[in-house]
Structure formats: structure tokens, C-alpha cells
Backbone bond lengths (Angstrom), bond angles and torsions (degrees), N, CA, C in turn:
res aa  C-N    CA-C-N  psi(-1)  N-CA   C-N-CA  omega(-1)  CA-C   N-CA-C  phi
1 X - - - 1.462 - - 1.524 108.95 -
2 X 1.630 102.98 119.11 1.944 99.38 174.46 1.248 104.86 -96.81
3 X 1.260 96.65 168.60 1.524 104.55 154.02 1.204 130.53 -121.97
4 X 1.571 130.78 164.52 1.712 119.88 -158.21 1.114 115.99 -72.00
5 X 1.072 130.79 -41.76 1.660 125.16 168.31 1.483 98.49 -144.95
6 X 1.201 115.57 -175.59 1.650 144.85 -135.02 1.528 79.75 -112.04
7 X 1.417 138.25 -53.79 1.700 121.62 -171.76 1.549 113.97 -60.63
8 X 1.352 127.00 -17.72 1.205 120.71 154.07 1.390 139.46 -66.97
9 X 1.385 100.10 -35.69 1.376 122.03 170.09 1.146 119.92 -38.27
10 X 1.593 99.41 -61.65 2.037 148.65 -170.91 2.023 91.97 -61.71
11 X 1.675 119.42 -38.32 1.155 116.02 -162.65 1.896 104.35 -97.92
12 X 1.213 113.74 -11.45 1.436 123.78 -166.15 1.654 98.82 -111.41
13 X 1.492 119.79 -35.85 1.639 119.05 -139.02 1.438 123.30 29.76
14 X 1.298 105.33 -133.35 1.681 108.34 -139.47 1.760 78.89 -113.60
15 X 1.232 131.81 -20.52 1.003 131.32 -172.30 1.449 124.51 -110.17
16 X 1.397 126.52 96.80 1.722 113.51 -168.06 1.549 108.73 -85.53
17 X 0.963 94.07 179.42 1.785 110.54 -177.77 1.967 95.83 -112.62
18 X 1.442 102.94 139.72 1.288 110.92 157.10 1.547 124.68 -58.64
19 X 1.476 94.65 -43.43 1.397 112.89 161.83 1.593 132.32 -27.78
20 X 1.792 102.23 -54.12 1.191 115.75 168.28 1.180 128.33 -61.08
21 X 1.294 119.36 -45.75 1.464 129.16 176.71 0.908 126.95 -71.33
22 X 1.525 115.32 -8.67 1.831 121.47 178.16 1.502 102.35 -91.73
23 X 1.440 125.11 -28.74 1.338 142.12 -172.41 1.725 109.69 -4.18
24 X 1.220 85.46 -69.63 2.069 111.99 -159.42 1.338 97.50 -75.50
25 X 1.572 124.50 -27.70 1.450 124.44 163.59 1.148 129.92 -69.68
26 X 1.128 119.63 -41.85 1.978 135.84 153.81 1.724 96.45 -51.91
27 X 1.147 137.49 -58.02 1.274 109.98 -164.78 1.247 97.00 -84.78
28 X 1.052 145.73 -26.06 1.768 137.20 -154.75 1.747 87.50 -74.90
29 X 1.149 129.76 -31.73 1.983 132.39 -165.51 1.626 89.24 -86.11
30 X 1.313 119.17 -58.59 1.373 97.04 171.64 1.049 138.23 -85.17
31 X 1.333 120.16 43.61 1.319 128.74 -170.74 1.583 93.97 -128.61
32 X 1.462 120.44 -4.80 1.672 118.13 -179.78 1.617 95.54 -81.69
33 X 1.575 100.72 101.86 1.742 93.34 164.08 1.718 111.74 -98.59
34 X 1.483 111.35 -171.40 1.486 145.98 -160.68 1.566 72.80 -60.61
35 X 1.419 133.48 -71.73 2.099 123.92 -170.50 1.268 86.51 -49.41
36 X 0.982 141.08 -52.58 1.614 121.37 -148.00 1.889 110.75 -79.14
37 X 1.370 108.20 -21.89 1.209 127.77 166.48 1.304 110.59 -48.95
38 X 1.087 119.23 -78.41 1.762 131.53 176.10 1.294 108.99 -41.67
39 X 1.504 134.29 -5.81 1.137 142.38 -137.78 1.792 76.52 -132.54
40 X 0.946 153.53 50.72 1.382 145.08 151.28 1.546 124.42 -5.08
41 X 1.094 115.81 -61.42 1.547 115.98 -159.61 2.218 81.63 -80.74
42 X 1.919 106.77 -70.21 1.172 92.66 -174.71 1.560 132.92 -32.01
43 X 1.513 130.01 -20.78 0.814 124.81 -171.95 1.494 113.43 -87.86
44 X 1.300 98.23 -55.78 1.362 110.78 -177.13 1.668 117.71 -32.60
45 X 1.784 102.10 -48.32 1.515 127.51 -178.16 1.626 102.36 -70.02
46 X 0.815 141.98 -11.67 1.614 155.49 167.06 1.526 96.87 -88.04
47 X 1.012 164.87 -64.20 1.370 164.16 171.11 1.120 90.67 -44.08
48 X 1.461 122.42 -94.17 1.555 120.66 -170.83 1.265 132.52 -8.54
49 X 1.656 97.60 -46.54 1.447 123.02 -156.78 1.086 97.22 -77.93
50 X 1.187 96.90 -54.13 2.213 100.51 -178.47 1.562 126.63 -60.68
51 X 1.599 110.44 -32.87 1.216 134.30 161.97 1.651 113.97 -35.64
52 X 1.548 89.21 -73.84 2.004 100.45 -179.28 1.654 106.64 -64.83
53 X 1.525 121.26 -16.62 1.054 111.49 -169.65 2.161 104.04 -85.37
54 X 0.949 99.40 -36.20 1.380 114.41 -175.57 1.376 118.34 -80.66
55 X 1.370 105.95 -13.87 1.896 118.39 154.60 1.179 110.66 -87.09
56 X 0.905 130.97 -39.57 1.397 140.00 -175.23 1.831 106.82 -58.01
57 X 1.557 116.28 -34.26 1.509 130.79 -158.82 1.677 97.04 -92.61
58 X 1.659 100.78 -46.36 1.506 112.33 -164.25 2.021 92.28 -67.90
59 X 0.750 108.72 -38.83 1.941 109.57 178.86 1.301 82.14 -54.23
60 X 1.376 152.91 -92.82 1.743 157.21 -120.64 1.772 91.70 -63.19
61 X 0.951 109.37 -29.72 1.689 119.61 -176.06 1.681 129.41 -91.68
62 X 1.270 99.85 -25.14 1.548 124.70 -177.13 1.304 107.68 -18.80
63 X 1.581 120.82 -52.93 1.062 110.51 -164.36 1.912 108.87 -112.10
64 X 1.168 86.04 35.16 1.644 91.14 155.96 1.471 107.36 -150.21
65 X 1.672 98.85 54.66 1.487 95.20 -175.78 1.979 87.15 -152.23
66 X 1.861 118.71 117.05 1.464 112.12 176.79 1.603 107.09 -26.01
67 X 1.073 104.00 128.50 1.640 110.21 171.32 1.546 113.43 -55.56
68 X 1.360 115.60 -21.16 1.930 115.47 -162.27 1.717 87.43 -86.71
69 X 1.167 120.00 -49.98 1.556 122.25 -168.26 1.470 97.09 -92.60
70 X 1.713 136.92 1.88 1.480 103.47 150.42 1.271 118.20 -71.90
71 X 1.746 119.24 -31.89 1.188 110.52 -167.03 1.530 114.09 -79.16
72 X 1.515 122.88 -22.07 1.379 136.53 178.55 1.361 100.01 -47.32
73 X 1.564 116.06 -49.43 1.749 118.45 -173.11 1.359 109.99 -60.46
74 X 1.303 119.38 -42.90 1.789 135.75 -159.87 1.272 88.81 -66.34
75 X 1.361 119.26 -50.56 1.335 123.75 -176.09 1.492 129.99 -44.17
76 X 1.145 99.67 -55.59 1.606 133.30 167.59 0.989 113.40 -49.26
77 X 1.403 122.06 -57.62 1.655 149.50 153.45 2.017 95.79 -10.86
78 X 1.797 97.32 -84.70 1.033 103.87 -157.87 1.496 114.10 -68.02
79 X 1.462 103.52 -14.71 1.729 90.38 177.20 1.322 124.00 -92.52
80 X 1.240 108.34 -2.96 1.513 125.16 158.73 1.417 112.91 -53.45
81 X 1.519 75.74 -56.22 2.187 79.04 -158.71 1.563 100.67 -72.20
82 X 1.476 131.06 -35.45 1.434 123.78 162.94 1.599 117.27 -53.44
83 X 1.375 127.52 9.39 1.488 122.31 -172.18 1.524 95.05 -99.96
84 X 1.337 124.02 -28.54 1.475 139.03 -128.24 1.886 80.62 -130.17
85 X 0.749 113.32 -26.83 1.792 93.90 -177.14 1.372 139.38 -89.63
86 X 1.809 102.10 -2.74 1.392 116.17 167.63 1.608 112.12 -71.23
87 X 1.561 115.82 -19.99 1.638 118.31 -170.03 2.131 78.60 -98.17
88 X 0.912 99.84 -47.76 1.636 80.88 -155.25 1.699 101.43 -79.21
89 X 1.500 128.02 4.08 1.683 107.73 163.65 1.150 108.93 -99.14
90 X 1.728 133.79 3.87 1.403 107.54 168.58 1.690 119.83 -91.10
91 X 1.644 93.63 -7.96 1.426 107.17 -178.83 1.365 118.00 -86.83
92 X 1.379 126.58 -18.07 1.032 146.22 141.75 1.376 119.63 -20.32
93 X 1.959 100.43 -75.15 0.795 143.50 -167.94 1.503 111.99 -56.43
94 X 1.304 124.03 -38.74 1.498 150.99 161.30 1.213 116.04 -65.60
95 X 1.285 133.73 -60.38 1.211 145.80 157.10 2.106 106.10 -25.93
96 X 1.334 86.16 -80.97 1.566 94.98 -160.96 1.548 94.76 -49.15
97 X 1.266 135.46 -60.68 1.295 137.75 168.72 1.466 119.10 -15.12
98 X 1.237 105.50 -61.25 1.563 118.18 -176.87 1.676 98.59 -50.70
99 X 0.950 104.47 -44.74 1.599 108.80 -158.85 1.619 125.22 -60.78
100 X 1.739 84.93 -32.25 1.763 103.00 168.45 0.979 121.71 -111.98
101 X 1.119 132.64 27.61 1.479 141.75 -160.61 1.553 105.69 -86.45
102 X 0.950 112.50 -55.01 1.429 134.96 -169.96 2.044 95.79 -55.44
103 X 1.325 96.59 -34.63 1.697 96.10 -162.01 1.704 98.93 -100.90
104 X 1.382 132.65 13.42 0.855 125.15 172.95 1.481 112.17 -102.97
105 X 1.406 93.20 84.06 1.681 96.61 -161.34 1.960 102.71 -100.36
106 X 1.259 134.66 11.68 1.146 131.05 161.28 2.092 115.89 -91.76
107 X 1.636 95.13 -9.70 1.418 103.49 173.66 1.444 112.63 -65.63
108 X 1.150 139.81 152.94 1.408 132.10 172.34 1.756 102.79 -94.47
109 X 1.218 101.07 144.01 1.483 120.86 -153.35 2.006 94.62 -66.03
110 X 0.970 100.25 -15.08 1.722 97.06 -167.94 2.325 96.34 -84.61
111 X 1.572 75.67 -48.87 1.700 77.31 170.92 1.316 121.84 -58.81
112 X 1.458 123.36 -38.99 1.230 132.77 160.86 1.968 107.71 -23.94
113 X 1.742 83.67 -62.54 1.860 90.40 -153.60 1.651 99.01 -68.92
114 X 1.237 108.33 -36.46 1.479 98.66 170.99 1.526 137.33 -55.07
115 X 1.225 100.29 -32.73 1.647 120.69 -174.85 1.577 100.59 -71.46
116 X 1.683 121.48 -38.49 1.695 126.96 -169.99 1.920 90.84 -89.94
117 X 1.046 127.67 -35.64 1.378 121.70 -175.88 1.737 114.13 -72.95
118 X 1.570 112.58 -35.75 1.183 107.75 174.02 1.581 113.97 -73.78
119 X 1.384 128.77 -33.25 1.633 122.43 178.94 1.378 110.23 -77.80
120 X 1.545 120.59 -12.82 1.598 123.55 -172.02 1.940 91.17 -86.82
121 X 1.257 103.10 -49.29 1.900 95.78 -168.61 1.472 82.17 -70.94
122 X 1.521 163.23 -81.38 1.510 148.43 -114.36 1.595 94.74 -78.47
123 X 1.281 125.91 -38.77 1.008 131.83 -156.39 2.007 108.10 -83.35
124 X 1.612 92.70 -31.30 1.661 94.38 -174.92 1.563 88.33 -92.16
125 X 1.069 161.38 -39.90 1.742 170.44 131.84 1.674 93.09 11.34
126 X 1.332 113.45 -52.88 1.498 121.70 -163.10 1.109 97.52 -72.73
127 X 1.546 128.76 -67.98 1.525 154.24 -149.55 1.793 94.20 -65.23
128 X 1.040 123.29 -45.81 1.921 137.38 -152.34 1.877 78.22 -83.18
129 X 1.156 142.25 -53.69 1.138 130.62 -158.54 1.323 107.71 -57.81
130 X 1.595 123.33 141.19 1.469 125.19 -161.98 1.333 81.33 -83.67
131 X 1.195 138.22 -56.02 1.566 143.41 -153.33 1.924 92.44 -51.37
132 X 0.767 142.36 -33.51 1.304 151.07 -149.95 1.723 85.75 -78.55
133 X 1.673 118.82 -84.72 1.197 95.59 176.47 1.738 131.44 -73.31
134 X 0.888 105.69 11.39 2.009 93.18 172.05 1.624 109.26 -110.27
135 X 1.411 103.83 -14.63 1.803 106.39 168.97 1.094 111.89 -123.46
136 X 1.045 154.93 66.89 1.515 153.40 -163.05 1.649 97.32 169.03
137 X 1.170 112.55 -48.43 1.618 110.47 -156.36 1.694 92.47 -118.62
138 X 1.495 137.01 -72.28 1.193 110.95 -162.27 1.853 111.26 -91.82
139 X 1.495 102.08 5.63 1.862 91.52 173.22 1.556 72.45 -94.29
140 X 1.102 148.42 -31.26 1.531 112.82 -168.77 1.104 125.69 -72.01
141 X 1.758 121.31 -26.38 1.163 123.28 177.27 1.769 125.33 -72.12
142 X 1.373 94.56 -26.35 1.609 120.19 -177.71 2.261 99.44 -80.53
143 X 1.291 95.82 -30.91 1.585 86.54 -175.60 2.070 90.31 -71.90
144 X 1.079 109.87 -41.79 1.667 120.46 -159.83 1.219 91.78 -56.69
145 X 1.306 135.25 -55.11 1.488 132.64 -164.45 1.221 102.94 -82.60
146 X 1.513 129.55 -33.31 1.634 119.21 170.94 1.272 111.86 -48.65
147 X 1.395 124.97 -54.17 1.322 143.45 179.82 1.623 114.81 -46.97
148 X 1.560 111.16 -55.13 1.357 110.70 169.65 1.445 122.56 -65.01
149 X 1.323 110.33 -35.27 1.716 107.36 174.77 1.671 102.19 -57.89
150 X 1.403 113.75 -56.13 1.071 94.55 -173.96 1.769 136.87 -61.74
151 X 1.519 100.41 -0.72 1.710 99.93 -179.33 1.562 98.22 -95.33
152 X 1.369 98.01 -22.48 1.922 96.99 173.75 1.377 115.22 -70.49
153 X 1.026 129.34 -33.08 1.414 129.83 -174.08 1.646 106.79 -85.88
154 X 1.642 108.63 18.56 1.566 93.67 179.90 1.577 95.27 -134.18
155 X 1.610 112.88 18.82 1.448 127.27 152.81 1.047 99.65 48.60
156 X 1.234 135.15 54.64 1.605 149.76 169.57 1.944 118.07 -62.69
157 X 1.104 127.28 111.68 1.306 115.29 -177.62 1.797 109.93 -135.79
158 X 0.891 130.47 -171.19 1.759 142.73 -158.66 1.039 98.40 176.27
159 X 1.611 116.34 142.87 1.658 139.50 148.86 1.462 92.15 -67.11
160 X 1.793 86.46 143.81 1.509 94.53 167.79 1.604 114.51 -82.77
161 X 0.842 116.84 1.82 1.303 98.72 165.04 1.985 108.75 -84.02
162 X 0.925 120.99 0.63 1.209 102.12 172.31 1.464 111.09 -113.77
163 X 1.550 105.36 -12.55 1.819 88.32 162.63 1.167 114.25 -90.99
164 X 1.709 128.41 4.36 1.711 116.08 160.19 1.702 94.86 -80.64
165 X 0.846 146.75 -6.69 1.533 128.61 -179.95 1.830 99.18 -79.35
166 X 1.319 103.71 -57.73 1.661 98.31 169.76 1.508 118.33 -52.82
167 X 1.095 122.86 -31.94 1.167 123.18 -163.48 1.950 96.75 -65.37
168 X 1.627 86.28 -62.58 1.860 86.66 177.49 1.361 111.26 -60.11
169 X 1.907 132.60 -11.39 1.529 113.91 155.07 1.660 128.22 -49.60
170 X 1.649 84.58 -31.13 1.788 92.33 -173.68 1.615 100.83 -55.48
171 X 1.346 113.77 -50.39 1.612 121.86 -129.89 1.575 86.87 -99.49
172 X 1.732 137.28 -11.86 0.991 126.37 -177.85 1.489 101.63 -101.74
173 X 1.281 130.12 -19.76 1.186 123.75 166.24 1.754 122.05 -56.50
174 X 1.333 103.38 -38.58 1.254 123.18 -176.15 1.287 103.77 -77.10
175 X 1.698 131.18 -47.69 1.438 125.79 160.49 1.476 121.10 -28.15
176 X 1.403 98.83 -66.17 2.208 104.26 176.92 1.304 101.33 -59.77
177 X 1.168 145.74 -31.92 1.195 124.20 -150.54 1.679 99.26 -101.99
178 X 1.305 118.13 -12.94 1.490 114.64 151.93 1.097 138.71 -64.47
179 X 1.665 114.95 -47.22 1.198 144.30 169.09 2.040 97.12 -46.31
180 X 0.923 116.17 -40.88 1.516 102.05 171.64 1.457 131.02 -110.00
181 X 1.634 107.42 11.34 1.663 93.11 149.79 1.699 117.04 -101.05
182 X 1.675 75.69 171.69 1.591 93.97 174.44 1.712 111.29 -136.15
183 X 1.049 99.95 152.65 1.333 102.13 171.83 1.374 130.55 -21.00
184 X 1.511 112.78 -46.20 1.587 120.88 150.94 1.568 149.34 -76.39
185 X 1.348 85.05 7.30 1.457 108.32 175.97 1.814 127.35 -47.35
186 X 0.824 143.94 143.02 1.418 137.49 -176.20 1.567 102.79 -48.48
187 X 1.620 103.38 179.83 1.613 109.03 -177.96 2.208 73.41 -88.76
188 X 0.979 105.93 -66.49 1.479 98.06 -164.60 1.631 123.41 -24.77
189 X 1.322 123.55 -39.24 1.260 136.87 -130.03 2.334 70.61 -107.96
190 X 0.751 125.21 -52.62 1.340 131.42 164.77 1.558 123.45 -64.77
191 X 0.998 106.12 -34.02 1.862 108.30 153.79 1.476 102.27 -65.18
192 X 1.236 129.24 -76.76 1.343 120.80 178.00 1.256 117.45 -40.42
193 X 1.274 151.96 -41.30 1.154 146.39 162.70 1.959 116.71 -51.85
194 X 1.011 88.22 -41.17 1.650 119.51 -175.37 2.006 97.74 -55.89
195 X 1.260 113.04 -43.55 1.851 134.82 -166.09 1.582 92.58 -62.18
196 X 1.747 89.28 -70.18 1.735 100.61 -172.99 1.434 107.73 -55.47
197 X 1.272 112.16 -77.23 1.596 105.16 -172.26 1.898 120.11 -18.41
198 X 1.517 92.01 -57.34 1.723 104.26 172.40 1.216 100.67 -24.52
199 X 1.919 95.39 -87.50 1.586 111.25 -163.34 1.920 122.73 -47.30
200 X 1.238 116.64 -37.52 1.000 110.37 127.09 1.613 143.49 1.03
201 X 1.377 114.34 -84.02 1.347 144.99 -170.17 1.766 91.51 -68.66
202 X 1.228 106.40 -74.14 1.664 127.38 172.91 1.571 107.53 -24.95
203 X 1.421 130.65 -44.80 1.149 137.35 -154.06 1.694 100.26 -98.15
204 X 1.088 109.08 -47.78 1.568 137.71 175.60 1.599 101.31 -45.93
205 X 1.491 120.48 -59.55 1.145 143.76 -170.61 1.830 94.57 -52.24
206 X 1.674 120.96 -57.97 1.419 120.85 -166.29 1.564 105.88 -92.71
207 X 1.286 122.42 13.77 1.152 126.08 -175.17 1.683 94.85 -111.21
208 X 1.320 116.29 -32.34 1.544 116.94 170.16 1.811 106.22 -62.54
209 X 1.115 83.70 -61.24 1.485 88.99 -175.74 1.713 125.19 -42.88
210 X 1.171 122.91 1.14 0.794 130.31 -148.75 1.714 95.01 -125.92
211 X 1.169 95.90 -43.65 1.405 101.38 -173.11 1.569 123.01 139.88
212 X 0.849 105.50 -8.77 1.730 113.44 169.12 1.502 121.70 -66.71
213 X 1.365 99.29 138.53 1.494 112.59 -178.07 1.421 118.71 -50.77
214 X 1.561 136.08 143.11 1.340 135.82 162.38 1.748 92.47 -173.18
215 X 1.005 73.81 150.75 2.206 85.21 177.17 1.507 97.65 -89.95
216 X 1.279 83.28 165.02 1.876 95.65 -163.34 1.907 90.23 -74.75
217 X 1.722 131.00 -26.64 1.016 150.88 -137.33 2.060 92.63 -89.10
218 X 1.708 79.44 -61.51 1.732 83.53 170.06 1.322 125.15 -64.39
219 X 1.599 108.53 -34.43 1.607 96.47 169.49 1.715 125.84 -78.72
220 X 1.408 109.92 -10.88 1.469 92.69 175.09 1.742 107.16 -78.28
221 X 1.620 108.35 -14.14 1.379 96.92 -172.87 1.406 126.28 -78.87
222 X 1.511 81.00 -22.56 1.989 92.74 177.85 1.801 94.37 -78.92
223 X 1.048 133.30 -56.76 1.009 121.77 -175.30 2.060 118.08 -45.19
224 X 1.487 98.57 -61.32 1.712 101.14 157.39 1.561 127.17 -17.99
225 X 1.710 106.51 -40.77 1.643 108.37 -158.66 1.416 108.63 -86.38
226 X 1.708 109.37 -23.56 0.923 125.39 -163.36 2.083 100.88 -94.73
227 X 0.677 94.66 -63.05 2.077 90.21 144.72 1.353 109.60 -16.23
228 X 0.953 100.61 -67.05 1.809 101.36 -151.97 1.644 120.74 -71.54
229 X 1.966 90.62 -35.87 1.323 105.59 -166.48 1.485 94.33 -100.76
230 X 1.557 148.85 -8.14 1.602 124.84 112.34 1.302 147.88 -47.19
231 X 1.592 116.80 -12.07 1.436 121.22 160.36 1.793 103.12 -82.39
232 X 1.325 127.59 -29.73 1.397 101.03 -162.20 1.591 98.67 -92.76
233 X 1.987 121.11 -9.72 1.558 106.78 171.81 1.827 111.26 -81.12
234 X 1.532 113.49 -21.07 1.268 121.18 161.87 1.978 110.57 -38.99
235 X 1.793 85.94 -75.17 1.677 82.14 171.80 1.209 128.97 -33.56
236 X 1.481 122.13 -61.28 1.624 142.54 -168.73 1.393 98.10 -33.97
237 X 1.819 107.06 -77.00 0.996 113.61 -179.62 2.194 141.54 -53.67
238 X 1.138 86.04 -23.14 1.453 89.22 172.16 1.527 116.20 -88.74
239 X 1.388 110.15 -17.91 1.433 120.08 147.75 1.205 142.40 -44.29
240 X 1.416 102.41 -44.06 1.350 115.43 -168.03 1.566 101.37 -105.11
241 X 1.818 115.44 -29.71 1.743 97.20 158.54 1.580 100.13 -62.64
242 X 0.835 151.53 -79.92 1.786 151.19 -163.94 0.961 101.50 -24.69
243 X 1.363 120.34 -53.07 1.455 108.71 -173.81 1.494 117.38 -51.77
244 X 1.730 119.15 -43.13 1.608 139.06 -129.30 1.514 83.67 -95.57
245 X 1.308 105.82 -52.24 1.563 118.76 -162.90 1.602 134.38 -81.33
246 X 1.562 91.32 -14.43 1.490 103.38 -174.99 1.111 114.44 -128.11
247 X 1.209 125.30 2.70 1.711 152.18 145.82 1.364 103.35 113.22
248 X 1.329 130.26 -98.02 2.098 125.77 174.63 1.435 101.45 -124.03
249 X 1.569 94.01 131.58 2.018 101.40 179.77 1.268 86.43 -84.94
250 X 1.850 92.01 164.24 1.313 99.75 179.31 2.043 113.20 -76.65
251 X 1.392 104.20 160.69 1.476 103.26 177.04 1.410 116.82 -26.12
252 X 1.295 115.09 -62.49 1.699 134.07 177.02 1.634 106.60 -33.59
253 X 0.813 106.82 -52.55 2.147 124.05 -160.91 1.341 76.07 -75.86
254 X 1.607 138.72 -66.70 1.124 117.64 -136.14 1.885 101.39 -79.87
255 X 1.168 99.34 -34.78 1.582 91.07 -172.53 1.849 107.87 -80.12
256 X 1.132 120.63 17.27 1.377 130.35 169.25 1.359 105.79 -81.30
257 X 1.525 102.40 -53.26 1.781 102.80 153.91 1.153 144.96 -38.30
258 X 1.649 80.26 -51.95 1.741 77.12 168.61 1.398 136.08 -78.41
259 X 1.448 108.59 -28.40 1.212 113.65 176.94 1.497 114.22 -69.23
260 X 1.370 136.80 -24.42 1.435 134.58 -179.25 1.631 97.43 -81.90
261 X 1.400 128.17 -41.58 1.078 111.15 -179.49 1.817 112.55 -82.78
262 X 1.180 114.69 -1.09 1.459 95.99 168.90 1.554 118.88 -100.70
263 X 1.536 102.21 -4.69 1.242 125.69 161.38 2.094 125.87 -54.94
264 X 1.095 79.55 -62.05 1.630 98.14 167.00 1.818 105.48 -68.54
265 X 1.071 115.98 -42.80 1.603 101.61 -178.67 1.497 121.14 -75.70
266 X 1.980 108.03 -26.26 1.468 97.13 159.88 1.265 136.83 -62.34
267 X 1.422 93.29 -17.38 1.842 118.20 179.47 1.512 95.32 -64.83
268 X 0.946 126.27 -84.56 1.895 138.84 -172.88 1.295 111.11 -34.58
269 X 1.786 123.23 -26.75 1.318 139.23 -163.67 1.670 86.48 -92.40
270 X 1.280 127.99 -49.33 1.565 118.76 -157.88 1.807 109.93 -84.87
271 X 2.295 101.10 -28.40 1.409 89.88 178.22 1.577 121.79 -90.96
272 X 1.499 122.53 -9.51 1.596 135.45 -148.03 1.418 70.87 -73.30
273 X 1.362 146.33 -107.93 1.336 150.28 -167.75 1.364 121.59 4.03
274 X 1.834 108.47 -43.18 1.137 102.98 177.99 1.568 134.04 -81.91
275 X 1.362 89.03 -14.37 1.536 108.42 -179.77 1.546 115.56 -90.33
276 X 1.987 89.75 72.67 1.531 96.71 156.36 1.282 139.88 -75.91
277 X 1.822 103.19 127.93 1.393 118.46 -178.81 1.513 122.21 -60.34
């Protein structure tokens, strides 16, 4: 990994700060105001975002971080982001819906209206609860920044040469775990692929920021893969509520599924290759 010129180098050295790399994540959490509150889904997706982004950083560090209080954070990490995902999978859930709705033309139009009326009332049910924004959204944002002060105040730093060795952990994990799907692979076995790639992407993202080399060409592609292989776990999942919730689609509906999601995975199969690390 280079970097663009030598005055960055001269402004960072050989040694980064954890500090630094959380930067744009500390302000992006305090930057969720009282509008952005009312704003439910936007907010939530701003937490999230910062969440995976700030796991993603704390891995590059792992091993210059006590092992008992890295995992305490990860921890924290994940029960955060499980607080925040009951508002953001029905919206999801709504979303992706909308999108195919129109093409689910063997559905009968009444089932249709039922299927968009039941994720619009569960989803506005969630959103209308006051508890939603003062425990969900501003103790979450206030736990997130407790959490970050506290990794700042323990002045955490790494040579870069040892967060490009993690860095290529990200991107070789994600190598094997390609090397063994296939087109028929589980939704899981593609969610897991789906994690790394992110974290990956996530890490890539504060390593740009910083000043490191990548073509604008490679980053739309890494960004692209990561598109694709969240639209086809989007699919999975609204599939498999349809399936749970509305008892058996007909043949037609279901292989509409399949075909968009095997659609999107030939996609991921033709670009992952190209997106050299």
C-alpha cells in the first residue's frame, strides 16, 4: 500500500494513531442531530454505518489493543448493532419489496396490497414508539461516543506496516471464502462472504482517507461488489420472510427469486476477480 506523496507521509509517519482512523466516525455520530432523529431509518443507517466502520478499524489494531478489552469493544459493537436492527430490517424489508413489486406479476394484486400494508403498519408501529428515539437512537448514539472516548483515551497506535499486514488479513480472508462458493451456495455462506468483503471495503474507505493510493476505477469496483452482494442478501431475506409469513408463494414468485438472486451472484462471480487488491 503507497501513499500519494511524501507530505502525507511527513504528516502521519510510520506510526498511526487509532485515534486518527476513528476521526470521520466520531464526527459522522455527532453529527446525528434532533432533524436527523425524526428521520428514523436515516439515523439508525448512520449508527450502523459507523458501528461496522469502527469494527472494521478496531480489527487493523487487534493486536496492539489488551486482548480482554478488544473483545469487550466487539462486544459492545455487536449489541449495539442488534439494538438498531429491528427498525432497520423492516425497512429494509419495505424497501426491497417496493422495488419488485411491480414485477411480481403472478402474485394476485390483493396479496400484493397485503404484503406492502403489513411491512408499512410493523414498520410505522416501530418508528411511532417514543422509546424508539430516546433508546434506540440517542442512548445509542451517547453509548457509541462513550465507547469511542474510551478507546481514545487509551492512545492506541501501530506501524503501518503492521496494519497493511491486517489489512491483507481482511482481503485474504475474503479470497478463501470466494474460492469456495458457487452459485448454489447457501444465503449464509454468501452473507459471510458479504461481512468480509464490507470490512474490507470499510477499512479501504479510512485508509483512502488518509491518503493512500487506489484508482478512482478500483474504488468504484470495490464499492460495486459490495452493492451487489447487499442487494442479493436483501433479496434472500425478504424471501425467506415471504416465504415464513405468507405461507408458500406460488412456483412463479419463487423462481423470480431465484432468478434475481442468481442474477446478482453471477454479477459478484464476474466482478470479485477484477477488484485487484
Amino acid at each position: 500500500m503507497k501513499l500519494k506523496n511524501n507530505h502525507i507521509l511527513d504528516q502521519i509517519g510510520q506510526v498511526i494513531s487509532l485515534d486518527l482512523m476513528l476521526e470521520e466516525d466520531i464526527h459522522t455520530i455527532h453529527s446525528i442531530s434532533e432533524n436527523d432523529i425524526q428521520s428514523i431509518n436515516k439515523s439508525v443507517h448512520k449508527l450502523r454505518k459507523s458501528l461496522k466502520s469502527i469494527s472494521a478499524i478496531l480489527f487493523l489494531y487487534e493486536f496492539q489493543i489488551d486482548q480482554s478489552q478488544y473483545l469487550n469493544w466487539k462486544s459492545e459493537i455487536k449489541s449495539l448493532s442488534k439494538q438498531f436492527s429491528e427498525v432497520r430490517e423492516y425497512f429494509i424489508h419495505l424497501q426491497t419489496f417496493k422495488k419488485v413489486e411491480d414485477k411480481l406479476k403472478d402474485i394476485d394484486k390483493s396479496d400484493l396490497f397485503e404484503i406492502r400494508t403489513q411491512f408499512e403498519s410493523e414498520y410505522d408501529q416501530i418508528v411511532q414508539r417514543v422509546t424508539v428515539r430516546e433508546k434506540t437512537i440517542l442512548k445509542g448514539k451517547e453509548a457509541i461516543l462513550k465507547m469511542c472516548q474510551e478507546i481514545q483515551n487509551r492512545h492506541i497506535h501501530s506501524e503501518l506496516k503492521l496494519l497493511e499486514r491486517r489489512l491483507l488479513k481482511s482481503n485474504q480472508k475474503a479470497q478463501k471464502q470466494f474460492k469456495k462458493l458457487s452459485l448454489n451456495s447457501s444465503h449464509n455462506e454468501f452473507h459471510e462472504f458479504r461481512k468480509s468483503c464490507k470490512r474490507f471495503y470499510l477499512q479501504h474507505i479510512v485508509y483512502n482517507r488518509l491518503g493512500f493510493e487506489k484508482t478512482s476505477k478500483q474504488n468504484k469496483k470495490l464499492y460495486q461488489l459490495t452493492e451487489y452482494l447487499g442487494k442479493e442478501h436483501d433479496l434472500n431475506l425478504l424471501y425467506e420472510f415471504l416465504s415464513i409469513h405468507f405461507h408458500e408463494l406460488p412456483p412463479l414468485s419463487q423462481s423470480f427469486f431465484m432468478h434475481k438472486i442468481r442474477k446478482l451472484r453471477k454479477n459478484v462471480f464476474m466482478l470479485y476477480p477484477e477488484v485487484n487488491y
